[in-house]
N, C-alpha and C positions, 0 to 999 in steps of 0.2 A: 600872631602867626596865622597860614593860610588854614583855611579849613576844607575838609574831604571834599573831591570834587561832587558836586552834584546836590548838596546842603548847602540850605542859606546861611548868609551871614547876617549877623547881628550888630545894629549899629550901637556899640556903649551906651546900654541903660533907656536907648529909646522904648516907646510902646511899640510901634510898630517894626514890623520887618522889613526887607528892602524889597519884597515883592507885595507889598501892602497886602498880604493874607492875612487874615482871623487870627487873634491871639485869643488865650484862654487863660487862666490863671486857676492851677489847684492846690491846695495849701500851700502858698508862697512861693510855687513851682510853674513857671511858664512852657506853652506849649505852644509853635509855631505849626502852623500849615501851609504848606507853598501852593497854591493852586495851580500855578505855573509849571510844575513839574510834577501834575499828574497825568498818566498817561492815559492816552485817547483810545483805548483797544477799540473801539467802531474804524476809526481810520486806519490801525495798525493790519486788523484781521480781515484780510479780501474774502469774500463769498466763495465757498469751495464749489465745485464742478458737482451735479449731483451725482450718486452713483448709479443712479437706476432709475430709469426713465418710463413711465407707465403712460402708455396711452390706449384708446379705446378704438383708433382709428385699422385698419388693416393696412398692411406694409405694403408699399411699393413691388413690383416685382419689376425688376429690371431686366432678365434675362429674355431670350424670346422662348415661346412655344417650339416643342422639339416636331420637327418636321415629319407626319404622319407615315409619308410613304418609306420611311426608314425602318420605320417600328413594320411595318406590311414585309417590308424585305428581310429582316432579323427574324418575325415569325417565319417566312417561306425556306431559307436557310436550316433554322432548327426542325421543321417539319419532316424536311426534304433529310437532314442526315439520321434522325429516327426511323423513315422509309429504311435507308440503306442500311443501319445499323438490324433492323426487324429481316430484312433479306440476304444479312453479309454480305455484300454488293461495297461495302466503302474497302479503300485501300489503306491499311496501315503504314504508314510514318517508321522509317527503318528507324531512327530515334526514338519512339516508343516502344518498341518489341524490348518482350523483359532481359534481362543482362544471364549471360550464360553463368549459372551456379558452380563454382570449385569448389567441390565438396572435401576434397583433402586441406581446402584451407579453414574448415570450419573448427572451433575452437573453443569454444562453451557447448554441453551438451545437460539434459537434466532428466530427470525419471520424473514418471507420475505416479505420485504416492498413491493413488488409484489402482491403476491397472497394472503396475511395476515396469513399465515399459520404459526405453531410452529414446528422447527424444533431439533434437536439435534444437540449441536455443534454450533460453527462460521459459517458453510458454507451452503449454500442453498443450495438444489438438483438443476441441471438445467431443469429438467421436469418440474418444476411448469410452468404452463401456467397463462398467463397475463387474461386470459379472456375464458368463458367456452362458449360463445358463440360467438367465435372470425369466421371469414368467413374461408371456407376449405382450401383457399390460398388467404392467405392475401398476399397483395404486401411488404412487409417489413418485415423480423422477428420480431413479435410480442414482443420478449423480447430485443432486442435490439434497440425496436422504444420503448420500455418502459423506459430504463435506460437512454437513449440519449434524451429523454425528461425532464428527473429526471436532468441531468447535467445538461442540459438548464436553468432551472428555479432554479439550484442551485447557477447557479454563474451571471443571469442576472440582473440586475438595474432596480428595478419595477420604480423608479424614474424617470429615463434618459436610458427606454429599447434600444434605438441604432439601430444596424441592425441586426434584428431577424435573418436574411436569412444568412448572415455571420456567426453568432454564431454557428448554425446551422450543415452550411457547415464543418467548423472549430472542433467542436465536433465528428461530424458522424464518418470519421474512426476508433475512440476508440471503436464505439458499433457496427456498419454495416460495417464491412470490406470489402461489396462486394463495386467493382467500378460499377458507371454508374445508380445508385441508384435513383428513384426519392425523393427528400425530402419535399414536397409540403404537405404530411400528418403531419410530426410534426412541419411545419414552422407556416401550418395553426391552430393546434392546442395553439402552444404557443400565436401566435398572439390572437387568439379568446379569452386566457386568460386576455391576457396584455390587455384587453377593457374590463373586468368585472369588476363589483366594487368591487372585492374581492381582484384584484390586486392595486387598487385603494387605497383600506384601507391599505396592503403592503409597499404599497410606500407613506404614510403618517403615519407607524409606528413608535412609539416611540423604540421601541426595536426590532428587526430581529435575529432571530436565524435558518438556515436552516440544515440537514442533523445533526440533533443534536441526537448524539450515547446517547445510557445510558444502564446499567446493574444496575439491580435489583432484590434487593435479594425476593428470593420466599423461603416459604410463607412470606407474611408482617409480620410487627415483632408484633403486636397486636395479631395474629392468630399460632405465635411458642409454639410452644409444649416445655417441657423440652428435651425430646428426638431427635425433632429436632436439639434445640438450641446444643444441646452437640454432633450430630453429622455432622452439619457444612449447610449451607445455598444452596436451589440450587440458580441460577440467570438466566434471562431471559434477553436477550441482542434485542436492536432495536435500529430503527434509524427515527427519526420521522421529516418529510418533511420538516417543518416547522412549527415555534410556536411562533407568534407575540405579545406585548403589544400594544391595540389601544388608543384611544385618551383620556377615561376613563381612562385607568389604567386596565384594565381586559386581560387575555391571553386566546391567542384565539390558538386552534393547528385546524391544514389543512393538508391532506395527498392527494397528486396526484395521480389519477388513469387516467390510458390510456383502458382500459375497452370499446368494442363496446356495449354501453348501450342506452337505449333508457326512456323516461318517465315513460311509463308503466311498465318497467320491470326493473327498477333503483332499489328498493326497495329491491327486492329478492335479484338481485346483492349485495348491500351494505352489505346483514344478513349474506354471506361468510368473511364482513370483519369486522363486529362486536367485536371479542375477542380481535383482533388487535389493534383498535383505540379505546375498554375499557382500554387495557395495557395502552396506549400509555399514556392514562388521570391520572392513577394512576403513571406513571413513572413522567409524568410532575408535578403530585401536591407533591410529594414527594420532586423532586427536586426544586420545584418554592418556596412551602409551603403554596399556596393557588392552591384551584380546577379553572381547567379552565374554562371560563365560556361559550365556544362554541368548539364542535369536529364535523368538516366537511369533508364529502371526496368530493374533488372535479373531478368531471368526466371530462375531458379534450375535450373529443372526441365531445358530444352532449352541453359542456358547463355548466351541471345542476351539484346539490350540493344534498347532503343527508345529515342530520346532525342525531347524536345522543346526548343523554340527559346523565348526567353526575351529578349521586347523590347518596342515600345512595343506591337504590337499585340498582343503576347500579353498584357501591361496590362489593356486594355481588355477581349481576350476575358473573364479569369478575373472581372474586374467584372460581367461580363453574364452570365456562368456563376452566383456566388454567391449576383445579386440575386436572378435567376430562381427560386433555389432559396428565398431568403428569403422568397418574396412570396407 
């Protein structure tokens, strides 16, 4: 019979193979070698392309030198419109003049959990000030001993609070980037906290929620107009400090202020954050589905608490508060 292509054949009992290669014998077992059909890998496998080429030499430039008195005329151009720009003397481009703002079409709006104001848009201005009757030079930027107290209490363990002054330290650079800073005003403040009973109740709540965002559509949908409804909702966006369940079952919301306030003049303080912590109650009952049953701002600095009342007419006020400001 034939045998598999590419194997010798064997001539009947001869020694040799029909490609006269080397035979071998191991216990009575013969072994052929074909030389002829071993393959050549030097002739099979061509010399690859290198990949990377290293030389010592500096490269060619091909392109020309860019023609001097271009670069003299480019300088004389930018010179000459910083002249005009320093004297207002250039003419603006009716294509560049800013786009006239429709303000009834705007349609996100948001507060700063700072200064309790309503603003346009995601972003607070950073002019708002923490406090209208803050000292001429305070030792800390005001707004960044506000925020940096906000992250404190946002992410501290009223249960097992730890080391205040580490947390502190650890935070600061996000909000007061200067070094050499003293931090002894907001370590004392949180401290002063974490010993009220307000923190007390915190850390014996049955549910915690801090730094709780929410958007809500304005006006409420009881008060939409069909004109409204058909031409789309604004929303008023906030973030409200904190809004616990205590031992009852009741939700209680609490907003931090860092505020140089004092007793006597706590009150007036608080009527600039009024609109703010009305929203804040309708956003929560909206999302809870019951009214909360206490809205306090708590003042950091002297310790004390202002509460506002949260019923039908306070309803109606924070309606007459937002439109005014929408309109």
């Amino acid at each position: 019979g034939a045998a598999p292509a590419g194997r010798p054949r064997r001539a009947g009992g001869g020694a040799r193979s029909e490609g006269g290669g080397p035979r071998s014998e191991v216990g009575g077992q013969r072994s052929e070698v074909n030389n002829t059909d071993t393959p050549n890998l030097e002739s099979r496998t061509p010399n690859p392309e290198p990949l990377v080429t290293v030389t010592t030499e500096p490269p060619s430039i091909q392109s020309k030198p860019v023609d001097l008195r271009l670069r003299r005329d480019l300088e004389k151009i930018v010179e000459k419109a910083g002249q005009m720009a320093a004297d207002s003397a250039g003419r603006q481009p009716r294509y560049l003049a800013p786009p006239e703002v429709d303000r009834t079409a705007r349609r996100q709006f948001s507060f700063s959990r700072l200064s309790g104001e309503l603003h346009v848009g995601a972003n607070v201005p950073a002019a708002d000030r923490l406090d209208e009757t803050a000292s001429p030079e305070p030792q800390l930027d005001p707004r960044g001993l506000g925020t940096l107290v906000h992250a404190v209490l946002e992410q501290i363990d009223f249960a097992r609070p730890g080391d205040v002054q580490e947390l502190v330290e650890r935070l600061a650079p996000e909000h007061l980037p200067a070094e050499g800073l003293d931090l002894n005003e907001p370590i004392e403040m949180v401290g002063r906290f974490l010993r009220s009973p307000r923190a007390a109740e915190l850390a014996a709540a049955k549910e915690l929620y801090r730094e709780l965002e929410f958007l809500l559509a304005w006006p409420p949908e009881d008060r939409k107009t069909e004109c409204e409804t058909a031409s789309g909702s604004r929303y008023l966006q906030g973030f409200i400090d904190c809004i616990y369940r205590d031992d009852a079952g009741r939700w209680r919301l609490i907003d931090f202020k860092t505020n140089q306030v004092t007793a006597e003049n706590m009150a007036s303080v608080a009527a600039g954050y009024e609109m703010q912590m009305l929203l804040y109650a309708l956003a929560a009952e909206k999302i809870l589905g019951s009214p909360p049953a206490e809205l306090a701002l708590c003042f950091l600095r002297p310790g004390i608490e202002h509460r506002f009342s949260w019923d039908s007419d306070a309803r109606r006020r924070v309606i007459e508060l937002v439109d005014g400001k929408l309109s």
